[in-house]
N, C-alpha and C positions, 0 to 999 in steps of 0.2 A: 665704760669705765674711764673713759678721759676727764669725765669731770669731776672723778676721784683722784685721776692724778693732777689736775688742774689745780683741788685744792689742798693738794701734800706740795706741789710748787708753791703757793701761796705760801703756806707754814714755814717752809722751808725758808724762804724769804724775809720773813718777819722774823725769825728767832734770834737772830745776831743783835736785834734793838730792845729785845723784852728778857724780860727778867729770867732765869734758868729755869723756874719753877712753872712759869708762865703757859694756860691751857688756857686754848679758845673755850669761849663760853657755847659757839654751836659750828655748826657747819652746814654752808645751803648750799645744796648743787639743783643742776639746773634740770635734773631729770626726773622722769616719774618716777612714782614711788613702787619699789618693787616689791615682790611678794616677802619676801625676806629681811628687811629693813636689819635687823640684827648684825648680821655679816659687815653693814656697812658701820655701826659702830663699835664693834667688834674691831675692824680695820682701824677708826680714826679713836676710836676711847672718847671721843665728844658724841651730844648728842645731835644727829646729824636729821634735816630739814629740808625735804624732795621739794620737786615742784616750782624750786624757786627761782626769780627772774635771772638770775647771774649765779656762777659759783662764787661765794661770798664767806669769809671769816667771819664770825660776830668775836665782838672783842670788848674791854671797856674802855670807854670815851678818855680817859688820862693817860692809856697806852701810845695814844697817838702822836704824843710828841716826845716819846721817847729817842733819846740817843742812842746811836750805838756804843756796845759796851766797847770799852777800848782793851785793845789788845796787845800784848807784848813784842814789841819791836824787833824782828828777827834780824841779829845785823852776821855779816858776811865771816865773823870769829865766830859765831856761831855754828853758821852751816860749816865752816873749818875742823870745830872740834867735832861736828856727828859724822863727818865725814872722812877717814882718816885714811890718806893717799890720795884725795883732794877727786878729779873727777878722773871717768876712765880713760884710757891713752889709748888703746888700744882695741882692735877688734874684738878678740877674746871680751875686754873688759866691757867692754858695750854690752855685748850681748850676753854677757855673764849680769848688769845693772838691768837689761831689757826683760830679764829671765825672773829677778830677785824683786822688780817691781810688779810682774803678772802674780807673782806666787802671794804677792801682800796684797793683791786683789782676787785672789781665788779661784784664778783659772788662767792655766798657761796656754798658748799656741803659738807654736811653730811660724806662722804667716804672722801675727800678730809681733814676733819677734823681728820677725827676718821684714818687714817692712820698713822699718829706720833707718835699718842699715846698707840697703839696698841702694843701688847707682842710681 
């Protein structure tokens, strides 16, 4: 399966310059072709192409010099106003920010907390 994630790194990669709407036309990975072929476009919703010399996007030829799309400029009153009491001072407050960031990623731990803060 690494050359399935090989080519979700690749997408990953490209999407910041293509357009929102923007789907590969195929997807080649580099492995034989397994019994099941469905599962793997099932996975990517392109239609995906074993055997092939490289993990490789297909794409079309005027995407390739696409810009990146630009982005809104985060300036420092900004992180000011989402932020209100500015950054933590204190222990408590660390690990009460270390606690509120794991919960927005979907799984808390103890060690995973207590690592930053540690001497």
């Amino acid at each position: 399966m690494i050359a399935g994630a090989a080519a979700g790194v690749l997408i990953s990669v490209l999407r910041p310059y293509l357009p929102l709407d923007w789907r590969p036309l195929r997807i080649e990975l580099d492995i034989d072709r397994p019994r099941q072929t469905g599962l793997f476009e099932d996975l990517f919703q392109y239609p995906v192409i074993f055997n092939a010399p490289a993990v490789t996007v297909g794409m079309e030829r005027h995407h390739l010099s696409a810009a990146r799309a630009p982005a809104p400029i985060v300036t420092i009153e900004d992180v000011a106003r989402d932020r209100p009491g500015g950054s933590p001072r204190g222990l408590l407050d660390v690990v009460m920010e270390q606690v509120r960031a794991q919960v927005l990623t979907g799984s808390v731990s103890i060690d995973r907390t207590a690592r930053p803060v540690a001497p």
